[in-house]
MARROTI-644304 format. One line per 10 residues: their letters; for each residue x, y, z of C-alpha. Coordinates in pm, 1 decimal, padded with zeros to 6 digits. Layout:
// MARROTI-644304
A> X Y Z; ...
END
This chain:
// MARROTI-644304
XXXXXXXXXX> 21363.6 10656.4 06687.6; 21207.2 10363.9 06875.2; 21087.7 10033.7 06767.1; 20911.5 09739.5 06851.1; 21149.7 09413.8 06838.5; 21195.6 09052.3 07025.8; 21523.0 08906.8 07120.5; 21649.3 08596.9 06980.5; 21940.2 08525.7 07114.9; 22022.5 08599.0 07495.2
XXXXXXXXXX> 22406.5 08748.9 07584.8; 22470.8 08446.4 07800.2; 22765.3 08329.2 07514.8; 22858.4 08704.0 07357.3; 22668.8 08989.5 07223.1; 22274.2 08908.8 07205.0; 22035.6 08952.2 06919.6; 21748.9 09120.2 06863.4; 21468.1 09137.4 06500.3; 21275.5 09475.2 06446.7
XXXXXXXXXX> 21135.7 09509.4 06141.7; 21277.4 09177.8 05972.2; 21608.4 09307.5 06015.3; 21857.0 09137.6 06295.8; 22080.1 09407.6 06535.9; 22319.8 09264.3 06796.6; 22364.7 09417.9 07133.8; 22536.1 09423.4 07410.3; 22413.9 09421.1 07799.3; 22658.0 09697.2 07926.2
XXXXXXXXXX> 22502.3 10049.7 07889.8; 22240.5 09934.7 07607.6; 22008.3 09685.1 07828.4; 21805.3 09847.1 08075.9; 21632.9 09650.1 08303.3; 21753.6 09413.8 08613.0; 21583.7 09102.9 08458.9; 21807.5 08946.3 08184.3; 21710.3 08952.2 07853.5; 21594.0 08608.7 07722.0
XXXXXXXXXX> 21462.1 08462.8 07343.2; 21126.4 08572.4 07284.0; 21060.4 08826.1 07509.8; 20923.3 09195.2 07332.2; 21109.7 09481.0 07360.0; 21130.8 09838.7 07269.2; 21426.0 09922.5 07089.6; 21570.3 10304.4 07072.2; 21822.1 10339.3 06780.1; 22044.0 10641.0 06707.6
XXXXXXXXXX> 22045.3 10825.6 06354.5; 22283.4 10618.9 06200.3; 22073.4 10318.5 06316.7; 22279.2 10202.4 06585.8; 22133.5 10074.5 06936.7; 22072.0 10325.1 07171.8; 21904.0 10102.9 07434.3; 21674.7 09809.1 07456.0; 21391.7 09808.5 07714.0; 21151.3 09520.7 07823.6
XXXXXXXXXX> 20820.0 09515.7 07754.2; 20639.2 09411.6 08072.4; 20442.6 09076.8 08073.2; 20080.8 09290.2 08169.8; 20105.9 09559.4 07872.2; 20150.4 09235.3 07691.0; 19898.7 09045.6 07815.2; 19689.4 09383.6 07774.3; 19742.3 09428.3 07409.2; 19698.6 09087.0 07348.4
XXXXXXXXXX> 19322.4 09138.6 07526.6; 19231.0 09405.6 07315.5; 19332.1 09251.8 07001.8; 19129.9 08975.7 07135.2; 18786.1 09183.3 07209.5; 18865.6 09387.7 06888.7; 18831.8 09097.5 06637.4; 18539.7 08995.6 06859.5; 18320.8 09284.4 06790.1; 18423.4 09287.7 06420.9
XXXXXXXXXX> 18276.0 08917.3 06374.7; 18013.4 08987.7 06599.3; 17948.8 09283.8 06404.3; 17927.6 09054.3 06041.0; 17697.5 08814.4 06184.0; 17461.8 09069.4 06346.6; 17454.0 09233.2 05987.0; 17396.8 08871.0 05882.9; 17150.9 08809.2 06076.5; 16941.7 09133.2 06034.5
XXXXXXXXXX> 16987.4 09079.8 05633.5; 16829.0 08749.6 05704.5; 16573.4 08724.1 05967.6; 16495.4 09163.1 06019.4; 16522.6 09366.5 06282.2; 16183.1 09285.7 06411.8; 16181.9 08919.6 06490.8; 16506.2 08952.5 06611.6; 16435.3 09201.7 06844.1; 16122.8 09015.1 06985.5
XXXXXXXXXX> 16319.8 08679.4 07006.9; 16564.2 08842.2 07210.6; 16224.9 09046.8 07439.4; 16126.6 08709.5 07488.2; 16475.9 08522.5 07594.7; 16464.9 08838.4 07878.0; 16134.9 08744.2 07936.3; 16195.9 08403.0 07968.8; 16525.0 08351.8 08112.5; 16553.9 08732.0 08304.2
XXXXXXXXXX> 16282.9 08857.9 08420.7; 16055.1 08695.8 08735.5; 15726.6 08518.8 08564.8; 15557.2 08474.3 08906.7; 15619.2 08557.6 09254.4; 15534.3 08353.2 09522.7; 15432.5 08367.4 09877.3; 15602.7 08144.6 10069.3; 15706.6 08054.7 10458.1; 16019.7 08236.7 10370.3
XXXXXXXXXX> 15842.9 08540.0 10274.2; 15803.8 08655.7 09828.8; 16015.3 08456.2 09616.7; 16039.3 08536.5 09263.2; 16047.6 08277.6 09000.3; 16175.3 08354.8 08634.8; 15979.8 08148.9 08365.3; 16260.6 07890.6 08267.7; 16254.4 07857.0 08674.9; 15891.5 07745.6 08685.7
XXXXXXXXXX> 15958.8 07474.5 08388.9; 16260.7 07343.8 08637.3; 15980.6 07294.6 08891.9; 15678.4 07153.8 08689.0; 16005.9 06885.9 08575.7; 16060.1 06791.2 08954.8; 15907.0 06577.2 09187.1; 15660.6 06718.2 09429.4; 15701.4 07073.6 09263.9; 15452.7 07283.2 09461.5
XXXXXXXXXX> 15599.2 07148.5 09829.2; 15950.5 07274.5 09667.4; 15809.2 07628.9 09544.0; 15603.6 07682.4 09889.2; 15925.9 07626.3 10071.7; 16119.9 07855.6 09902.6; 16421.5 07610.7 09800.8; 16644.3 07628.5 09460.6; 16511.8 07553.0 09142.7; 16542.9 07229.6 08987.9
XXXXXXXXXX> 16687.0 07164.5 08627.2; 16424.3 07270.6 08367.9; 16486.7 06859.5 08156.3; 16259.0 06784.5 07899.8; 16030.0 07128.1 07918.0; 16387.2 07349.0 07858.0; 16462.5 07135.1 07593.4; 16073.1 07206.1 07440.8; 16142.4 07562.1 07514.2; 16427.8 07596.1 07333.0
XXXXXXXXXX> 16227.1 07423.2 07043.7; 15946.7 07685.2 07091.2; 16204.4 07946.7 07091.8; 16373.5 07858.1 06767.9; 15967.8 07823.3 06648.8; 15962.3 08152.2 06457.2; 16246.7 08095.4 06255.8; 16134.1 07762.2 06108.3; 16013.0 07869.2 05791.6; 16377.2 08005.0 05674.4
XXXXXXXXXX> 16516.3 07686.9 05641.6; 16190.2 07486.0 05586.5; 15954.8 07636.2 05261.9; 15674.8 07468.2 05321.9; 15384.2 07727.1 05387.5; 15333.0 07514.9 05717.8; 15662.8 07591.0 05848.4; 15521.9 07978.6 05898.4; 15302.4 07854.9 06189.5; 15609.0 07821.0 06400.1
XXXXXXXXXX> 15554.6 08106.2 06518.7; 15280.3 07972.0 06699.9; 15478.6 07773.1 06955.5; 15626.7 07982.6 07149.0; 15232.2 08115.9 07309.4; 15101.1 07784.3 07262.0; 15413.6 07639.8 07473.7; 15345.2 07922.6 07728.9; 15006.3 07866.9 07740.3; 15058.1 07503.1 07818.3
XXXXXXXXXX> 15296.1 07542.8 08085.1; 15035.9 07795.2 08261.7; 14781.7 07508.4 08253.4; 15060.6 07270.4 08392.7; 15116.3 07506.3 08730.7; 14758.2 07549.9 08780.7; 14697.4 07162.4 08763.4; 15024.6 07100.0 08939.4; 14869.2 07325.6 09225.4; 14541.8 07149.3 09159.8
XXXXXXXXXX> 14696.7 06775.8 09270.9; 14891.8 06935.7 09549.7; 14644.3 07019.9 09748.1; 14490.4 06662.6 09669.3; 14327.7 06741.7 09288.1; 13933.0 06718.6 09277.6; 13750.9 06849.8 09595.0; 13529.1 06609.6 09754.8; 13400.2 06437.9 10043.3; 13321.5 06567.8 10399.0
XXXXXXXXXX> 13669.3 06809.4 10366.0; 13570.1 06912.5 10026.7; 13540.5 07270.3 10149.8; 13864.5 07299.7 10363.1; 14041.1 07160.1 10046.3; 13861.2 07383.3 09825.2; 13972.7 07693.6 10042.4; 14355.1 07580.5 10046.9; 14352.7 07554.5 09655.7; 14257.9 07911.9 09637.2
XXXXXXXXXX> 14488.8 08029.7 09896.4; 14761.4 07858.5 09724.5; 14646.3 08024.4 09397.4; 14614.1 08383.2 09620.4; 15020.1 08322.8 09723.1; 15081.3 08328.5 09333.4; 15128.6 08635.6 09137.9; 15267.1 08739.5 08797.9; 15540.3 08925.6 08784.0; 15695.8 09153.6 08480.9
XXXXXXXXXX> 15852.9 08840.2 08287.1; 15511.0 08692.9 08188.9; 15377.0 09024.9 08054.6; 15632.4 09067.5 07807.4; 15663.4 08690.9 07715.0; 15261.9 08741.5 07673.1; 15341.1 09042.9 07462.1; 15592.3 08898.4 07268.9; 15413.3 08574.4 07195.4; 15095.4 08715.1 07047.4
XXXXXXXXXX> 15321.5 08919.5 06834.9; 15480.3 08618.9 06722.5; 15188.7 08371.7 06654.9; 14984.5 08745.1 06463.6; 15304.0 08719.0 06224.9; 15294.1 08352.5 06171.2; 14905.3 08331.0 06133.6; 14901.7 08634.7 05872.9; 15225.7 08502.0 05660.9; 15042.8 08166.1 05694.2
XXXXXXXXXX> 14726.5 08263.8 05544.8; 14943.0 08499.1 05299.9; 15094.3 08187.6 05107.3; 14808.2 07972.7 05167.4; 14638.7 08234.7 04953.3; 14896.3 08294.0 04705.9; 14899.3 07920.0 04681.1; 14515.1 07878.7 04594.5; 14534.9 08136.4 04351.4; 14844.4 07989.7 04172.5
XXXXXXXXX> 14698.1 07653.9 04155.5; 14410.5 07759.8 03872.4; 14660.7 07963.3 03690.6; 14894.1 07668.1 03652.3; 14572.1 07408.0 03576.1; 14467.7 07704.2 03299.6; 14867.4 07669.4 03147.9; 14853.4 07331.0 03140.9; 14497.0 07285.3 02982.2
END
């Protein structure tokens, strides 16, 4: 029979000790202990005991099946609270807007929004990306050159606010709170008109004057080195969704609201 124990007492001054089960079991180095590293308090051990209970031998644990089990007890207890607030979640928000919250963080964070011709050759540019360089300083020179994005400041922190949009009217029960939904394509849709006038005062903003037509023609070839790429389709796709839901629970308690408002002035008269 073979258990699990730990030693607590080494056999530097006499016979050492060792707890299995709650229970305490001296031992002795010669013919019991086998391993070349001494035993020492705390370390884990596998204990082999005869019939009559008496120690057969006592083997170290190593430090990596330790360090092992102690990772899967780790990434067990992980899932099972992940697991309670995912049900959590689903029993609170559903399925669906969780699913297209999580479409459009891919969209958003993942997947390229635009590509970009550059000197470099195509560079492609996820959506949180392009808010990094409408936040910098001469963004289209940066983007035509093909160097590292920029930190996303104030427009992440907007996006994140347009992100958490949708779930607004859980915590807020006003009827208004349901057009939160709205901000996440309304916040998309403003950042698209922000890159096309960012381009637009790159290339030296309203065409005029004798070069009027040479300025006119590198605006459009600046706009021709632009594409969309799969991150703004399903970001599109997503946000529609979104601000459909919001208008139609809008209107749905705007309407429940007009028709509860005679019934209550009919109680009270």
């Amino acid at each position: 029979m073979t258990k699990r124990g730990k030693v607590l007492r080494d056999t530097s001054a006499g016979p050492g000790l060792l707890a299995v089960d709650g229970n305490q079991h001296q031992f002795s180095l010669e013919g019991i202990w086998k391993s070349s590293e001494l035993p020492k308090p705390g370390m884990q051990v596998l204990v082999e005991f005869a019939p009559d209970l008496t120690i057969l031998s006592v083997i170290p644990i190593p430090e990596s099946q330790i360090a092992k089990e102690q990772a899967e007890a780790v990434m067990k207890a992980a899932r099972e609270k992940g697991g309670v607030v995912v049900s959590a979640a689903v029993a609170k928000f559903g399925w669906p807007l969780l699913i297209a919250t999580g479409l459009l963080i891919i969209g958003w964070f993942f997947l390229n929004a635009i590509s970009v011709q550059t000197l470099f050759g195509k560079v492609n540019y996820s959506f949180w990306q392009v808010l990094g360089f409408l936040n910098a300083e001469n963004a289209g020179e940066v983007v035509m050159q093909g160097r590292g994005g920029p930190g996303a400041g104030f427009y992440g922190f907007v996006a994140l606010v347009a992100l958490a949009g949708p779930f607004l009217h859980y915590f807020w029960k006003d009827k208004r709170a349901a057009l939160g939904g709205l901000l996440p394509l309304a916040f998309m849709l403003f950042v698209a008109v922000m890159v096309r006038s960012s381009i637009h005062n790159v290339t030296g903003g309203v065409a005029d004057g004798p070069l009027a037509e040479v300025q006119r023609q590198a605006q459009q070839e600046m706009m021709n080195a632009i594409s969309t790429g799969a991150g703004a389709y399903v970001s599109a796709i997503v946000g529609i969704y979104l601000a459909a839901v919001a208008a139609k629970r809008f209107l749905v308690a705007r309407s429940v609201d007009a028709e509860v408002t005679p019934m209550s002035k009919q109680a009270a008269a």
